[in-house]
MIBA-170232 format. One record per residue: x, y, z of N, C-alpha, C in turn; residue number from 0. Coordinates in steps of 0.05 Angstrom, whole numbers, padded with zeros to 5 digits, always signed. Layout:
<sites>
+--------+--------+--------+--------+--------+--------+--------+--------+--------+--------+
:    n.X :    n.Y :    n.Z :   ca.X :   ca.Y :   ca.Z :    c.X :    c.Y :    c.Z : vexlum :
+--------+--------+--------+--------+--------+--------+--------+--------+--------+--------+
:      X :      Y :      Z :      X :      Y :      Z :      X :      Y :      Z :    NUM :
...
+--------+--------+--------+--------+--------+--------+--------+--------+--------+--------+
</sites>
This chain:
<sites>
+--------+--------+--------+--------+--------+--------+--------+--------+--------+--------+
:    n.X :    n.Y :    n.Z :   ca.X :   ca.Y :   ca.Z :    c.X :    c.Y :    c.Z : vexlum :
+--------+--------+--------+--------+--------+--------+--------+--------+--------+--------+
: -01428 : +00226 : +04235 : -01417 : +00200 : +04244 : -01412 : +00184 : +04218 :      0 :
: -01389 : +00165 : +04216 : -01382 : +00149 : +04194 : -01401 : +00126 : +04195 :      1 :
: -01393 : +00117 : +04170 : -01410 : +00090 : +04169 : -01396 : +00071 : +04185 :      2 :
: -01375 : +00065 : +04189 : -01363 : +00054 : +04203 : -01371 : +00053 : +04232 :      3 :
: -01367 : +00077 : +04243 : -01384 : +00086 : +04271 : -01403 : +00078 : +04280 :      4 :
: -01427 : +00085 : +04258 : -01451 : +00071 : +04262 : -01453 : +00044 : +04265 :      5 :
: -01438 : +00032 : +04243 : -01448 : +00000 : +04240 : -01434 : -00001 : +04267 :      6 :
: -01412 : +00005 : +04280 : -01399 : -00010 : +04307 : -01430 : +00001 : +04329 :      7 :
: -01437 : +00020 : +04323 : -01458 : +00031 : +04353 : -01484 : +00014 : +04342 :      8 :
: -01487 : +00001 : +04321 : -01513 : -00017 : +04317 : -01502 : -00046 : +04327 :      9 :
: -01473 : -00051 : +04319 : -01471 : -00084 : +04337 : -01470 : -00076 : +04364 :     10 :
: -01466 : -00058 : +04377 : -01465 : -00057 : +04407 : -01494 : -00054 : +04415 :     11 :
: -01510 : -00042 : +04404 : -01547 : -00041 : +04416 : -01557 : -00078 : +04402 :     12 :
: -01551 : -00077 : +04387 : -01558 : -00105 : +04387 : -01542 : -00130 : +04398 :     13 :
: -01517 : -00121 : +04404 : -01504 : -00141 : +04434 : -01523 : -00142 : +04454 :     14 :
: -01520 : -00109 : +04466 : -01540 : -00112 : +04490 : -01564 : -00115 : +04491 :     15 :
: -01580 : -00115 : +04467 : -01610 : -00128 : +04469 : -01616 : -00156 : +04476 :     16 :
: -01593 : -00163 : +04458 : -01587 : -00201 : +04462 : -01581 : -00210 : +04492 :     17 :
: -01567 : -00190 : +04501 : -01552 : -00198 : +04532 : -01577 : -00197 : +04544 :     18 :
: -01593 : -00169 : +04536 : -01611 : -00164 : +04556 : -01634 : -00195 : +04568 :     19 :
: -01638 : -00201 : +04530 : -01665 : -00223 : +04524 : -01656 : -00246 : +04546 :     20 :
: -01625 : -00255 : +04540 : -01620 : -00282 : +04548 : -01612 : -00279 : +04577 :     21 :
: -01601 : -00262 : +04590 : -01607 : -00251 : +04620 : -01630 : -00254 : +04632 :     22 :
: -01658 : -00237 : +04620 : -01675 : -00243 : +04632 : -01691 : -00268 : +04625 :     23 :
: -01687 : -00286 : +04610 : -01697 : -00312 : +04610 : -01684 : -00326 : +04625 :     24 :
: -01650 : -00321 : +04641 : -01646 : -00340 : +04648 : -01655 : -00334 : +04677 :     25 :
: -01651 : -00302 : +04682 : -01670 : -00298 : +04711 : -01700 : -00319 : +04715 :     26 :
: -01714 : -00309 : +04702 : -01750 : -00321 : +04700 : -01745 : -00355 : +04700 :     27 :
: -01714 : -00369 : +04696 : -01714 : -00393 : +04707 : -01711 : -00416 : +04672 :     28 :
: -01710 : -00398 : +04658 : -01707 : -00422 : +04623 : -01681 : -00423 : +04622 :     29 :
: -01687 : -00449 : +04609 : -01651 : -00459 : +04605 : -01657 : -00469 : +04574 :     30 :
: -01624 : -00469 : +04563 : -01629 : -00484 : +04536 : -01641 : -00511 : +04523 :     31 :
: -01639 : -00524 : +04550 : -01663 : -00554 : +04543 : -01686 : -00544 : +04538 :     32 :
: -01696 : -00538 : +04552 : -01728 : -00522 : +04551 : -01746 : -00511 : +04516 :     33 :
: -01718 : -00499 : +04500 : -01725 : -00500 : +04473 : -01725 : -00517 : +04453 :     34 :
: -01709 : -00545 : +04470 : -01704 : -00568 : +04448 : -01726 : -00575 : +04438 :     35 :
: -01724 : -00584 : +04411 : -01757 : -00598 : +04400 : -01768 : -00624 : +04420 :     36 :
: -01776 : -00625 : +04407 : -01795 : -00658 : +04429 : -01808 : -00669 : +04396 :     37 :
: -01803 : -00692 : +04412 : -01824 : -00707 : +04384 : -01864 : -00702 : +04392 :     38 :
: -01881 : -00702 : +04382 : -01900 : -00707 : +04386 : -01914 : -00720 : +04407 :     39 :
: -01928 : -00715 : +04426 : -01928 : -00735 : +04449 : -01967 : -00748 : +04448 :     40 :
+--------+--------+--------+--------+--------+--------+--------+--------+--------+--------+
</sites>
């Protein structure tokens, strides 16, 4: 396999890891507010 090849079949497993992560967080109910900082309370 070329280097080329590879690097394209390493951005596609690390697309779908990403898809996978932020799929199932958005299943389990997290949204992007949820990570915003907060000041100190």
């Amino acid at each position: 396999m070329s280097a080329a090849a590879r690097a394209a079949h390493l951005v596609w497993v690390v697309m779908l890891g990403a898809a996978t992560y932020f799929g199932a967080l958005w299943l389990l109910g997290f949204r992007p507010g949820d990570f915003a900082k907060r000041g100190a309370e």
